[in-house]
C-alpha positions in Angstrom: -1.8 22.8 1.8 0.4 25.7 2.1 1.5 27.9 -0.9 5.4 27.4 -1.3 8.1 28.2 -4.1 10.8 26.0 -6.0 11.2 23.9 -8.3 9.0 21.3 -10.1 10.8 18.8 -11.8 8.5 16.2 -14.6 10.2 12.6 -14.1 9.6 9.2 -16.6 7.1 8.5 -13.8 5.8 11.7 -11.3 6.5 15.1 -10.2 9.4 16.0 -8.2 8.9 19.1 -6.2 11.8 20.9 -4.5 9.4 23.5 -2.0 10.1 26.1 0.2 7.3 26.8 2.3 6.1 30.7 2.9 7.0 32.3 6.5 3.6 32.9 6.9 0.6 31.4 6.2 -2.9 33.0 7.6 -2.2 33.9 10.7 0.9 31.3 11.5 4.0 32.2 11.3 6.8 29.7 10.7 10.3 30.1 12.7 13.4 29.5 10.8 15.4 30.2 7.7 14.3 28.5 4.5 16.3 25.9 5.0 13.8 24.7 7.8 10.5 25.6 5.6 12.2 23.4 2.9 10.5 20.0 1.9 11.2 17.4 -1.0 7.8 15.9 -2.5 7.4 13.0 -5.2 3.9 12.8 -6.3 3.9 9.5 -9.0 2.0 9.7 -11.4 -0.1 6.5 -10.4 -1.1 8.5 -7.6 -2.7 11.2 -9.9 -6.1 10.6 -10.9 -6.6 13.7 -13.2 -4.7 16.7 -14.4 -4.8 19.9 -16.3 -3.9 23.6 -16.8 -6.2 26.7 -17.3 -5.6 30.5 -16.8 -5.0 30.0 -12.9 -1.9 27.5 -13.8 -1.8 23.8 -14.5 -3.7 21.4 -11.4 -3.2 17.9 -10.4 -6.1 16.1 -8.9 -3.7 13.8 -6.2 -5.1 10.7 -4.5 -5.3 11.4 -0.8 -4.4 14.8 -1.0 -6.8 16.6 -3.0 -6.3 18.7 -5.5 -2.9 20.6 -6.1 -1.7 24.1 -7.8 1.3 24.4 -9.9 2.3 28.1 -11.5 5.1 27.3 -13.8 6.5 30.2 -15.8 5.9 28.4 -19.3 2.6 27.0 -18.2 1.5 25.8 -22.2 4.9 24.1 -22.0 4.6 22.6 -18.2 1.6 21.2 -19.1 2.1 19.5 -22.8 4.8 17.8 -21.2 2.8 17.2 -18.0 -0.2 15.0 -20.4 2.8 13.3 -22.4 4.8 12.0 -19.3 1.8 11.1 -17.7 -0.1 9.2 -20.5 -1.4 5.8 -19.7 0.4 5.8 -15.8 -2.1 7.7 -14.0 -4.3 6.3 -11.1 -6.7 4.1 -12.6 -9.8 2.4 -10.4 -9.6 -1.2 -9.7 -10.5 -3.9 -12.0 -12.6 -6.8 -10.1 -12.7 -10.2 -10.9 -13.3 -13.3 -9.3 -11.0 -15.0 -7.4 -10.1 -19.2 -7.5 -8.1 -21.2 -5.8 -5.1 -21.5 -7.5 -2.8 -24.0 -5.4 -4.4 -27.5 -3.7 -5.3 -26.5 -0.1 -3.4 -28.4 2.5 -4.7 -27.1 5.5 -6.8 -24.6 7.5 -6.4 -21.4 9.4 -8.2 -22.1 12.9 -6.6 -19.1 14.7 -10.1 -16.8 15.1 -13.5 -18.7 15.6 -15.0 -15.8 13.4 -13.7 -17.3 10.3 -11.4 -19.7 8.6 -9.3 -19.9 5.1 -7.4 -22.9 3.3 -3.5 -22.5 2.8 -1.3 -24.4 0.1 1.4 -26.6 1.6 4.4 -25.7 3.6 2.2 -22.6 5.4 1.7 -23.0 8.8 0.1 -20.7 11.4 2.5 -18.5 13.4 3.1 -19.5 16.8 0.5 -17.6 19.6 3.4 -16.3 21.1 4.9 -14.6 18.1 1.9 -13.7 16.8 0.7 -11.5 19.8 4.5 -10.2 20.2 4.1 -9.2 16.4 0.4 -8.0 16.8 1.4 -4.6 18.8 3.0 -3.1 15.5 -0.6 -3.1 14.5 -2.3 -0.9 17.6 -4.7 0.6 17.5 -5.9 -2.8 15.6 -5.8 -6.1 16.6 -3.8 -8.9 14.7 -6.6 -11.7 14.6 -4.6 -14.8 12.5 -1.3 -15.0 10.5 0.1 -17.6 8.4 4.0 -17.9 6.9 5.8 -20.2 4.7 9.7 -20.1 5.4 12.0 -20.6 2.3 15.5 -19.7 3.1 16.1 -16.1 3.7 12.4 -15.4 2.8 9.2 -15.7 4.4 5.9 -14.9 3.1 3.5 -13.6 5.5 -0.2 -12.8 5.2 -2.0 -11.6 8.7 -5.5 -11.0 9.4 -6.1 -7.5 10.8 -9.2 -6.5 12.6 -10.1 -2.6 12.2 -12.8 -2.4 14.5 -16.6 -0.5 13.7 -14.7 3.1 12.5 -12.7 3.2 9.5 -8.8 4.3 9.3 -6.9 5.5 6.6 -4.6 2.2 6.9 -4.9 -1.5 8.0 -1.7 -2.4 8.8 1.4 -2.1 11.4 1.7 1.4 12.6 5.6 1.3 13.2 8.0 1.2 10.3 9.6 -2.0 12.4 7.6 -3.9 10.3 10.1 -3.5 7.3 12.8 -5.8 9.1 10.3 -8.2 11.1 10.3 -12.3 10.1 7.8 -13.8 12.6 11.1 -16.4 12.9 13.7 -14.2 12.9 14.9 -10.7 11.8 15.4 -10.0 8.1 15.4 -7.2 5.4 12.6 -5.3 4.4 9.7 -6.9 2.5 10.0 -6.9 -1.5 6.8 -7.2 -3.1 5.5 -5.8 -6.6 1.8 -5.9 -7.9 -0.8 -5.1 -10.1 -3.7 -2.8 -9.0 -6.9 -5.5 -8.5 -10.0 -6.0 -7.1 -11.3 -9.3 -6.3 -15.0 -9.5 -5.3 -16.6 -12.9 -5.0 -17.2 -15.0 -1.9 -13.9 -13.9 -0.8 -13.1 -10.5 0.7 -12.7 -7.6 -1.6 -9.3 -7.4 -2.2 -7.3 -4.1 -3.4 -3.6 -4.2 -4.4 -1.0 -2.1 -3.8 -0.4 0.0 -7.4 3.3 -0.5 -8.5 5.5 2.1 -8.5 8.3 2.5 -11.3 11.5 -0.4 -11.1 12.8 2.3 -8.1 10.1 2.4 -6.6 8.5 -1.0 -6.3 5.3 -1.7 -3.8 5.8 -3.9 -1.3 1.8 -5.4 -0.1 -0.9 -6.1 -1.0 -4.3 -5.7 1.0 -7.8 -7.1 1.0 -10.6 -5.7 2.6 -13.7 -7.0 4.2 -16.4 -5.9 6.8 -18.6 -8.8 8.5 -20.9 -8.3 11.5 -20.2 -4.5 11.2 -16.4 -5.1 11.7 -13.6 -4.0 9.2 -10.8 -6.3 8.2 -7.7 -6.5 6.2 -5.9 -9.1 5.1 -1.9 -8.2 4.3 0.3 -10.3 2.0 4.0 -9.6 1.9 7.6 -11.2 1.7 10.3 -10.5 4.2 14.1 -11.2 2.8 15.8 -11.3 0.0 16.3 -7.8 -2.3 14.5 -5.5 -4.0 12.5 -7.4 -7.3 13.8 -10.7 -7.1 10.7 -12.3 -7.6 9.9 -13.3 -4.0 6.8 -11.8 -3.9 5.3 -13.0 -7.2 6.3 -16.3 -6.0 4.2 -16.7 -2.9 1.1 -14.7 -5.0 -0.9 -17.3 -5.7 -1.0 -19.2 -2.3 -2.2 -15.6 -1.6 -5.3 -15.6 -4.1 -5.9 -19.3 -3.0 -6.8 -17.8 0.6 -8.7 -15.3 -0.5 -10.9 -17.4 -2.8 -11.3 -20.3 0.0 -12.0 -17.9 2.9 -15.4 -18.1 5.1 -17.5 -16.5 7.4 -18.8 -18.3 10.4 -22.6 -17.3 11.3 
């Protein structure tokens, strides 16, 4: 990180940084006014796993980014407001339990010979041909399966991702196209809220996506699993609709049901 001045702003739930960035930093020297070394940064408060303040200024411990510096002019102030803000939202690890079925399986995903998984009614398999036109929004890895259920202007989707031997810091489509794809037809972006889980069983580990605040609403969930030294993911989201309506807590369960049905081939 580079050391920068502004603002820092405490929100219901995160930190709102307004930044300019110094014109030098080591040895590199950044071209421009500070209106091109300017940056906006949100850091939630979910995303914070622990936090503090000492003589050197108050620190937040971020997830994925390490640990960050904050020099606030009243730092005893900053940071008593800092711990009350952020009481009870930060990052917590996920909680596993043991997934079940949840709706009567009604058929069978037979799109990879490495494995299989039970759907509830009205999914079906995407069509090959969409499928591998949808698949190169995930390069570098390879969209192995998929299954939809189309309900109006929704459609719930969960794909099966392959990762390869090396792991990445994502599993999913690499091109923000995604947001607006239907494996059908084109649609809005994907609504989707969720609690952050772990499910470890016979079924893959699976890890959701942490909610944001009612602005800021997640919009996946993931499941992870390695077999035969391979990494997978399996992604569950809606396409359609708006923002919270409930989409994505609809088509949940069918979700859980293929996770708790799926199995390995030798």
């Amino acid at each position: 990180m580079a050391p920068a001045t502004g603002e820092a702003v405490l929100t219901d739930d995160g930190v709102q940084l307004y930044l300019v960035v110094a014109p030098k930093v080591g040895r590199t020297q950044i071209k421009g006014g500070p209106s091109d070394r300017s940056a906006e940064l949100h850091i939630p408060f979910r995303l914070i796993g622990r936090c503090g303040s000492d003589q050197r200024g108050v620190w937040l411990e971020v997830v994925g980014r390490g640990t960050m510096w904050l020099l606030p002019r009243d730092r005893g102030e900053f940071g008593q407001w800092l711990a009350h803000l952020s009481h009870g939202k930060t990052w917590q690890p996920p909680v596993q339990v043991t997934m079940q079925a949840s709706s009567p399986v009604a058929g069978w995903c037979q799109q990879d010979l490495r494995f299989t998984f039970g759907f509830p009614q009205r999914w079906v398999q995407a069509p090959p041909h969409a499928l591998a036109d949808y698949g190169r929004l995930f390069a570098p890895s390879v969209l192995r399966a998929g299954v939809v259920e189309s309900a109006g202007e929704w459609e719930a989707q969960v794909f099966v991702i392959d990762n390869g031997q090396q792991p990445r810091q994502t599993a999913g489509p690499t091109s923000s196209s995604w947001r607006r794809r239907s494996l059908t037809r084109r649609t809005s972006h994907p609504t989707a809220r969720s609690r952050s889980r772990a499910w470890a069983a016979n079924s893959p580990r699976c890890c959701e996506v942490t909610p944001g605040s009612r602005a800021r609403p997640s919009t996946a969930a993931m499941a992870r699993s390695s077999h035969a030294g391979t990494l997978y993911a399996l992604w569950y989201g809606v396409v359609g609709g708006t923002t919270a309506d409930g989409s994505y807590e609809n088509w949940l369960p069918a979700f859980h049901t293929m996770l708790a049905t799926w199995h390995w081939y030798a």
